[in-house]
C-alpha positions as CSV (number, residue, x, y, z in Angstrom):
1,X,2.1,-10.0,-10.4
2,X,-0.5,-10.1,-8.1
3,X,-3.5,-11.3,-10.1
4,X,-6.6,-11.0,-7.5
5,X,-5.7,-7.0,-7.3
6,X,-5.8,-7.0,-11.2
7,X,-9.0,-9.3,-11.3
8,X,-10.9,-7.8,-8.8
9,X,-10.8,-4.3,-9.9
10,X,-12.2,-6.1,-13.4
11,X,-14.7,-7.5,-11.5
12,X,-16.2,-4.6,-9.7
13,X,-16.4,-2.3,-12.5
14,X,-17.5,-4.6,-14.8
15,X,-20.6,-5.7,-12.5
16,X,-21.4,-1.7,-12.1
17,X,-21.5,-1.5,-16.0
18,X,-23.2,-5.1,-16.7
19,X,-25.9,-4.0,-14.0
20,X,-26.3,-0.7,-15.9
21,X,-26.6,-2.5,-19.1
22,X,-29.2,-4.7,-17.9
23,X,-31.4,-2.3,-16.6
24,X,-31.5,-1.2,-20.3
25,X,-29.3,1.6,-19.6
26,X,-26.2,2.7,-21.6
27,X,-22.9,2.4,-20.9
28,X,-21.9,6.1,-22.7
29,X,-24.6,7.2,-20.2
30,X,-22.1,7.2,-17.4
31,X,-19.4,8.8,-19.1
32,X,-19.4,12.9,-18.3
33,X,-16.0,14.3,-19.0
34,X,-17.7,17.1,-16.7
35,X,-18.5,15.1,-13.4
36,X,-15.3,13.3,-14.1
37,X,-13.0,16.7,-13.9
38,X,-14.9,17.8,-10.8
39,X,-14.4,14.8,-8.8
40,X,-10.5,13.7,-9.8
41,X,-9.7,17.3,-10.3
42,X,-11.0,18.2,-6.6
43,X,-10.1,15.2,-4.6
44,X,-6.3,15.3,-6.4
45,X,-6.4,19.0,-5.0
46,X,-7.4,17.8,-1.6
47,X,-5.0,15.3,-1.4
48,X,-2.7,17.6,-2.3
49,X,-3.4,20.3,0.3
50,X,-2.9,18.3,3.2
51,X,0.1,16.7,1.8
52,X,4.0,17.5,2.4
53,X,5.0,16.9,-1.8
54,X,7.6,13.9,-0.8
55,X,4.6,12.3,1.3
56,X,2.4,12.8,-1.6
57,X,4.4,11.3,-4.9
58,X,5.7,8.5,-2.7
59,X,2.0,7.3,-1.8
60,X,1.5,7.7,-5.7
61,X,4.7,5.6,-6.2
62,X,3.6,2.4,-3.9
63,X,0.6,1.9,-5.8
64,X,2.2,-0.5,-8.0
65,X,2.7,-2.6,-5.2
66,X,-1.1,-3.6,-5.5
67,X,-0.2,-5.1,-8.3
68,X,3.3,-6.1,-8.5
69,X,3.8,-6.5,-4.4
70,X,7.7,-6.6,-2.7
71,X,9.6,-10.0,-4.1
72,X,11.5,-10.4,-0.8
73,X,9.6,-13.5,1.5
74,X,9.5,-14.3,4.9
75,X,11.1,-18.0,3.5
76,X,13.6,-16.4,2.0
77,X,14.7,-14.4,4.9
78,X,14.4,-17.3,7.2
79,X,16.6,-19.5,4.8
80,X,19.1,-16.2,4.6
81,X,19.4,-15.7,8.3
82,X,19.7,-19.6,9.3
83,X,22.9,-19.6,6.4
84,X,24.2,-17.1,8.5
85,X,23.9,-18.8,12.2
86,X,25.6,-22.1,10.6
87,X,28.5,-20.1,8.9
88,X,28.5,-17.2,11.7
89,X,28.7,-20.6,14.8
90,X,31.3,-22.6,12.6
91,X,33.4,-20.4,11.6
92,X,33.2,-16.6,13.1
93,X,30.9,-13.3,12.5
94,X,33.9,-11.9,10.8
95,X,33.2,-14.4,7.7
96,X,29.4,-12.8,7.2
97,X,31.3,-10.0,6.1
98,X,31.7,-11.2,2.2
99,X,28.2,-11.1,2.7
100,X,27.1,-7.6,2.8
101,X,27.8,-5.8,-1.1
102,X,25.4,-8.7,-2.1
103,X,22.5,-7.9,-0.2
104,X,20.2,-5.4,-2.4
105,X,18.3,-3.9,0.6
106,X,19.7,-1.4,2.6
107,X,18.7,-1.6,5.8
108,X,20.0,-5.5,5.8
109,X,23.5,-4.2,4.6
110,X,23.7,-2.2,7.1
111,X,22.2,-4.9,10.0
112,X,24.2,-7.1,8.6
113,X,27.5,-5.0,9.2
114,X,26.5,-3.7,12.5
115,X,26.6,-7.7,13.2
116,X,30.1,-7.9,12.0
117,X,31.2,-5.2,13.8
118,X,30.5,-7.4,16.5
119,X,27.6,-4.4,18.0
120,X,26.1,-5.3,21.3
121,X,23.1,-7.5,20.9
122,X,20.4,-5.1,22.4
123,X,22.0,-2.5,20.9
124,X,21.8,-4.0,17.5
125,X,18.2,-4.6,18.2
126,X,17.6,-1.1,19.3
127,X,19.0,0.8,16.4
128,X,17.7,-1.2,14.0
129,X,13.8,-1.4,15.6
130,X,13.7,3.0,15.6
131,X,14.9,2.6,12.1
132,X,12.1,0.5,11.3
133,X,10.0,2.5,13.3
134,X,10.8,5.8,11.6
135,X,10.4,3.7,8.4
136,X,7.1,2.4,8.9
137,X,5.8,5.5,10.0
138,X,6.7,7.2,6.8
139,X,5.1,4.4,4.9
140,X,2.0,4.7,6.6
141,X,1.8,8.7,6.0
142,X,2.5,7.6,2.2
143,X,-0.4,5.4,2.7
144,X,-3.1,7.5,3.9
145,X,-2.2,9.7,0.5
146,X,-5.1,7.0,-0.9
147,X,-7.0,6.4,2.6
148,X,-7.4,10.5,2.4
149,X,-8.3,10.6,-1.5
150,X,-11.0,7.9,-0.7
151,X,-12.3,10.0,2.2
152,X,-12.9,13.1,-0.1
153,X,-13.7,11.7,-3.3
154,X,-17.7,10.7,-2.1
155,X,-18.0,14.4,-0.7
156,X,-16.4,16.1,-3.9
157,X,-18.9,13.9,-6.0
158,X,-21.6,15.4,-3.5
159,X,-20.5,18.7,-4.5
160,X,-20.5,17.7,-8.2
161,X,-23.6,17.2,-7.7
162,X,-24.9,19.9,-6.8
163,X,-23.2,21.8,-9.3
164,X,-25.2,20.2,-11.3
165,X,-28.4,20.9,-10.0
166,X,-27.2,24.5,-10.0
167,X,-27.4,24.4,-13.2
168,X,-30.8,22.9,-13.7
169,X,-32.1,25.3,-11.6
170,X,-30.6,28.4,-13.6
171,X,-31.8,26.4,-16.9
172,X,-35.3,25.6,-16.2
173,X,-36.4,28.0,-19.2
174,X,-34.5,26.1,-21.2
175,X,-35.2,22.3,-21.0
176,X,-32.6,21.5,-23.8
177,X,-30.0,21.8,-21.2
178,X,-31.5,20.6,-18.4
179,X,-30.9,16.8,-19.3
180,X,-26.9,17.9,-19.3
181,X,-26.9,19.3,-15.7
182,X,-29.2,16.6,-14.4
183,X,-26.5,14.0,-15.8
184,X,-23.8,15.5,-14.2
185,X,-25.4,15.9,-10.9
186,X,-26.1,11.8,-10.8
187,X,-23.0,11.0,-12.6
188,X,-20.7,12.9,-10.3
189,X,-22.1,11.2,-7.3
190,X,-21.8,7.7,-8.8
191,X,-18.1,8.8,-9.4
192,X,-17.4,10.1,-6.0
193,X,-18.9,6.9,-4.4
194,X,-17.5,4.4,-7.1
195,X,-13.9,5.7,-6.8
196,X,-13.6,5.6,-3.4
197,X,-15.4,2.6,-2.6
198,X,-14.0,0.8,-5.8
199,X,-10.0,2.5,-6.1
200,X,-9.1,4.1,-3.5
201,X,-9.9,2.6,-0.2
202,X,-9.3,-0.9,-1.5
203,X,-5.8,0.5,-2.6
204,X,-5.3,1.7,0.9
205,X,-6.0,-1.4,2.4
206,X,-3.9,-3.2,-0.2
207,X,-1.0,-1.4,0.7
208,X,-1.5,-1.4,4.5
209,X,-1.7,-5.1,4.2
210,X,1.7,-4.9,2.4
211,X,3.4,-2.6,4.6
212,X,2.5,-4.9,7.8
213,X,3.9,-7.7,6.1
214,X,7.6,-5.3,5.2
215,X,7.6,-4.4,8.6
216,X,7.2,-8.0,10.2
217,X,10.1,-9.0,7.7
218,X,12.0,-6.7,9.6
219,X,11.6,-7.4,12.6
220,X,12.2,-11.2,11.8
221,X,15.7,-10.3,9.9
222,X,16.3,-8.0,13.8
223,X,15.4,-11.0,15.8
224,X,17.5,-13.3,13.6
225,X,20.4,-11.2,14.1
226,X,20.0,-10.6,17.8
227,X,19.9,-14.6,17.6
228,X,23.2,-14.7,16.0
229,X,25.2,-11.9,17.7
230,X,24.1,-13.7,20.9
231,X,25.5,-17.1,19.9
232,X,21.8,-18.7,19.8
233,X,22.0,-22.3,18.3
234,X,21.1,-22.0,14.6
235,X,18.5,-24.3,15.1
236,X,16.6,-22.1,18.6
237,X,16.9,-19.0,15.8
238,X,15.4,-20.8,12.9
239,X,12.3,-22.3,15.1
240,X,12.1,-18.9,16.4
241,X,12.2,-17.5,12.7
242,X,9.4,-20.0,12.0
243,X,6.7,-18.7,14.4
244,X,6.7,-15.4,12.3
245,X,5.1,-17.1,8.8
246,X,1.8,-16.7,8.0
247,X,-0.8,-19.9,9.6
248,X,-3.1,-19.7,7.4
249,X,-7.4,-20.2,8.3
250,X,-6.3,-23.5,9.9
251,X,-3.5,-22.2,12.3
């Protein structure tokens, strides 16, 4: 569970409403079932417009990873991959084969048996990097599903907004309904703004973040087993390995 996601959605939302509050305002005051069906209803239908459907329910799929993000670690990869060298040096590639049914992912499975079948080193490398290429090019089009949505929502709460005013304008006989349209022109424009600026962009970024860190694991797990097809001393692979974890603020 990634805590910060969950903590600093709370935190942004409830600033918005605490400030609201302390200007003496109300809480219920932001709340327009109206503004709220114009916004999410349009920028959904935007999204949806310029989406292939796959593209589209995928991106809506990854979103849990901003909160519970991929288990699989660069440590664990490197710990995986140096096994391997030690067992692969001592004792044959042949033996990694026992290997392969218990690996959950995939793309390692099948790595991992191109290894075995004792596959060219470059050539190893080179199928598996357009495979990760295609990959992370489909993750980043799932991606920009919430990039997109955040690009719209501001402008569809624009248009909200004048909807609202619309309205005024037709009502001004009336000023019983003119505090209705009024709300739902500001409303809608906080809701375009907030969700974008408060959801969907920081989701976007979330997940990019994510994706980056998927697609480095990859490429560590390829350069590991390049390291091993080309008889590299466990050792040279695992300080190699090393070099892709994270340094931290202090290098």
């Amino acid at each position: 569970m990634d805590k910060i996601s969950l903590v600093g959605i709370i935190v942004a939302i409830g600033a918005i409403l605490l400030g609201q509050v302390l200007e003496g305002g109300h809480v219920s005051s932001l709340v327009q079932p109206t503004a709220f069906l114009i916004v999410v209803g349009g920028t959904v239908g935007a999204v949806l417009l310029q989406s292939p459907a796959q593209i589209f329910f995928d991106g809506l799929k990854m979103v849990k990873w901003v909160f519970v993000p991929p288990r699989a670690t660069h440590e664990q990869v490197i710990r995986m991959i140096n096994n391997w060298s030690v067992v692969a040096r001592r004792d044959g590639l042949l033996v990694l084969e026992r290997n392969i049914n218990q690996l959950d992912d995939p793309f390692m499975r099948r790595g991992l048996q191109m290894l075995v079948d004792g596959l060219d080193p470059e050539k190893l490398r080179e199928a598996l990097e357009v495979e990760t290429d295609n990959w992370e090019a489909w993750l980043r089009q799932c991606c920009r599903v919430w990039e997109s949505a955040g690009g719209y929502s501001p402008t569809i709460g624009i248009l909200g907004a004048v909807l609202g005013l619309i309205h005024v304008m037709e009502n001004l006989s009336d000023p019983t309904k003119l505090g209705a349209g009024i709300a739902v022109a500001f409303v809608a424009t906080i809701y375009g703004v907030g969700l974008a600026n408060l959801v969907l962009l920081p989701i976007s970024k979330k997940l990019s973040i994510h994706i980056s860190a998927m697609v480095e694991q990859r490429g560590m797990f390829v350069d590991g087993l390049v390291g091993i097809a080309s008889g590299d001393n466990p050792r040279i692979i695992e300080a190699r390995l090393q070099g892709y974890l994270p340094q931290g603020a202090g290098g």
